[in-house]
C-alpha positions in Angstrom: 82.3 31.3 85.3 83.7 27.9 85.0 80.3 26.5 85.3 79.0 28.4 81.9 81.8 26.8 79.9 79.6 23.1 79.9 76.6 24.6 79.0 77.9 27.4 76.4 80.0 24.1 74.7 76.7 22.1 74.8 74.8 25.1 73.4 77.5 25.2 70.6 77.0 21.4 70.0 73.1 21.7 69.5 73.4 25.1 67.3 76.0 22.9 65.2 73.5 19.6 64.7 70.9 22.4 64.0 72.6 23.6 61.3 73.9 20.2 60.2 69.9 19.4 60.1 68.6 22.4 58.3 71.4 21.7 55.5 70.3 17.9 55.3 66.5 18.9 55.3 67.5 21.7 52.3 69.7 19.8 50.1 66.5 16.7 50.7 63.8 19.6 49.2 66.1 20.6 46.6 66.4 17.1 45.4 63.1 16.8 45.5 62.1 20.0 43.8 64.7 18.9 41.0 63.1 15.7 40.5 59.7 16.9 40.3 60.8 19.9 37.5 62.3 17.5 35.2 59.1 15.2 35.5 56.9 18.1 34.6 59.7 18.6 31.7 59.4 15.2 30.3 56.8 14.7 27.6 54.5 11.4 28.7 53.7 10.6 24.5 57.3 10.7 23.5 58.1 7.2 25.6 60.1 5.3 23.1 58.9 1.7 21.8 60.9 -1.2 22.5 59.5 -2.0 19.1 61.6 0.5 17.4 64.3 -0.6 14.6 62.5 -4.1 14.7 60.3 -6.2 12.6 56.4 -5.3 13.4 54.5 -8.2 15.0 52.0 -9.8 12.7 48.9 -9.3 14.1 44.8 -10.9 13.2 42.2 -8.6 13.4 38.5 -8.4 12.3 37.7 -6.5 9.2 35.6 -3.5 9.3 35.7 -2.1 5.8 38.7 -1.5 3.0 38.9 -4.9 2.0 38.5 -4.1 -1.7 41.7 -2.5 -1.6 43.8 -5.7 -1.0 42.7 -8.3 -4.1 42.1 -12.1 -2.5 41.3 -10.4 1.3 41.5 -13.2 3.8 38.3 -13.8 6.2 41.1 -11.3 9.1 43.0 -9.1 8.8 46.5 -9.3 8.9 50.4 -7.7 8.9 51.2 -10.2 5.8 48.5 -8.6 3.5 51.0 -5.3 3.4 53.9 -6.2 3.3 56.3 -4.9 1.1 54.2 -1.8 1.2 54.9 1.1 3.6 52.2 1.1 6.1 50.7 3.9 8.5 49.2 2.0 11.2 47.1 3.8 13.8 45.3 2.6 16.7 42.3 4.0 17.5 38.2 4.2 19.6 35.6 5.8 18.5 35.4 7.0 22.3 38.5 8.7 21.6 38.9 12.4 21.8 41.9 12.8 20.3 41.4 10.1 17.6 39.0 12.5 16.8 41.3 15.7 16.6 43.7 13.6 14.2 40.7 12.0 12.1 40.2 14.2 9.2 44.4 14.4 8.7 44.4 10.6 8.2 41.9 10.9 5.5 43.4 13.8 4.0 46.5 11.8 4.0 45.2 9.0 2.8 43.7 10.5 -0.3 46.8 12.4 -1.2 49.2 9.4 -1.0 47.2 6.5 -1.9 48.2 5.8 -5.4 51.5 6.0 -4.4 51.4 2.0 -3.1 50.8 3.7 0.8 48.7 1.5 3.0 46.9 3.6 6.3 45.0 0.8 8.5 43.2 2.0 11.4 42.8 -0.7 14.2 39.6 0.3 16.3 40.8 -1.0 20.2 38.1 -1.6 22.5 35.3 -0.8 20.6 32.6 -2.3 19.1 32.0 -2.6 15.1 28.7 -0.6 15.4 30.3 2.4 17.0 33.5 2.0 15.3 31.6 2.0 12.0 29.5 5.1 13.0 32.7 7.0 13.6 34.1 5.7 10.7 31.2 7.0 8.5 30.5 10.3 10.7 34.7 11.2 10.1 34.2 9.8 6.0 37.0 7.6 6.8 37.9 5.1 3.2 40.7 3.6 4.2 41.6 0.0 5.7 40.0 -0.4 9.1 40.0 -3.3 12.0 38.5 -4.0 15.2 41.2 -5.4 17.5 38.3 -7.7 19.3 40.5 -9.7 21.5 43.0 -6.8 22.6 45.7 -8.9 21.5 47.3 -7.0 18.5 47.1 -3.8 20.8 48.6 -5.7 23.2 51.3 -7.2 21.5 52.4 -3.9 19.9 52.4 -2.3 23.2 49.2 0.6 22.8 48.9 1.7 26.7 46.5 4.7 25.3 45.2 5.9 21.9 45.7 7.1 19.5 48.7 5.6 18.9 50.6 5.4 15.4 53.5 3.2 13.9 54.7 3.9 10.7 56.6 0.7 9.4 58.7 0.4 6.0 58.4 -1.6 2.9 60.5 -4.1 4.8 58.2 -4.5 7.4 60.2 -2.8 9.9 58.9 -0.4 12.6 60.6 3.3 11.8 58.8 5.9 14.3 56.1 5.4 16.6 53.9 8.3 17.8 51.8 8.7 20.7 49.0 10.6 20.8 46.8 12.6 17.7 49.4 13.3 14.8 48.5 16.1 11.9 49.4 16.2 8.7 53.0 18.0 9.3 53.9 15.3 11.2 52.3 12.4 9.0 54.5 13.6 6.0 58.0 13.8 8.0 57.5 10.2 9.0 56.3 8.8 5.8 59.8 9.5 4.7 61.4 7.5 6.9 58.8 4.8 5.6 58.9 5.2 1.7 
């Protein structure tokens, strides 16, 4: 009997690690489990814009049509031509799906607001002007449109997908940014924030 005592102890030491293991292993999964819910949870267009609260970036694009609605338009487009004016800038391709679910809502928009001193500019990113015109025409868009041809005004405001939308204030400051197709529910509840 004396000579079970060692090897009941040891068999008490390894059914303690065990356990000590399995609960180690457990609370690991759970952790894991948790961290993997909430990043299903979180929505991948609602990541905020550093830009937020802060002046837009002036940006130099090429013109694809809407110049008639500026007087004096210079040879590129640019930030300073609407300032002082709110302004509904959206990014956009003509490759785009989504630019093409949100499409007829900027239109729409654009024709029920446009006497009221609103400016809608749609930067086409890469793209070319042939296709971005056909899309243009195909969607009957009217109002101000650019082709980003370097990447840099996409770059500089951040875009990392289209479409993407920033709705700045007469002041030239950025007030919401949206990722992703917008309708026309949404277009009205951040013009207010613009107006």
């Amino acid at each position: 009997m004396t000579d079970a005592a060692p090897v009941v102890d040891l068999l008490r030491s390894s059914r303690r690690k065990h356990l000590i293991a399995t609960a180690c292993l457990l609370l690991f999964a759970a952790t894991v489990v948790g961290i993997l819910v909430r990043g299903m949870t979180v929505d991948p267009n609602k990541v905020p814009s550093a830009l937020l609260g802060k002046p837009a970036l002036n940006f130099s694009v090429d013109w694809l049509q809407g110049k008639d609605l500026i007087g004096g338009a210079p040879t590129t487009m640019t930030l300073d031509a609407f300032r002082g004016k709110p302004l509904i800038l959206n990014f956009w391709a003509s490759w785009c799906g989504s630019c093409r679910e949100e499409a007829a809502f900027f239109e729409a928009f654009w024709q029920k607001h446009k006497q009221t001193g609103l400016m809608m500019v749609g930067i086409a990113i890469q793209d070319t002007p042939e296709e971005a015109m056909k899309f243009a025409r195909h969607f009957g868009k009217t109002y101000i449109l650019g082709l980003d041809s370097s990447g840099k005004a996409s770059i500089d405001y951040g875009v990392y997908g289209v479409p993407e939308t920033f709705f700045i204030d007469r002041s030239g400051v950025i007030r919401h940014k949206e990722a992703g197709p917008v309708d026309e529910n949404m277009l009205s509840k951040y013009l207010a924030l613009i107006e």
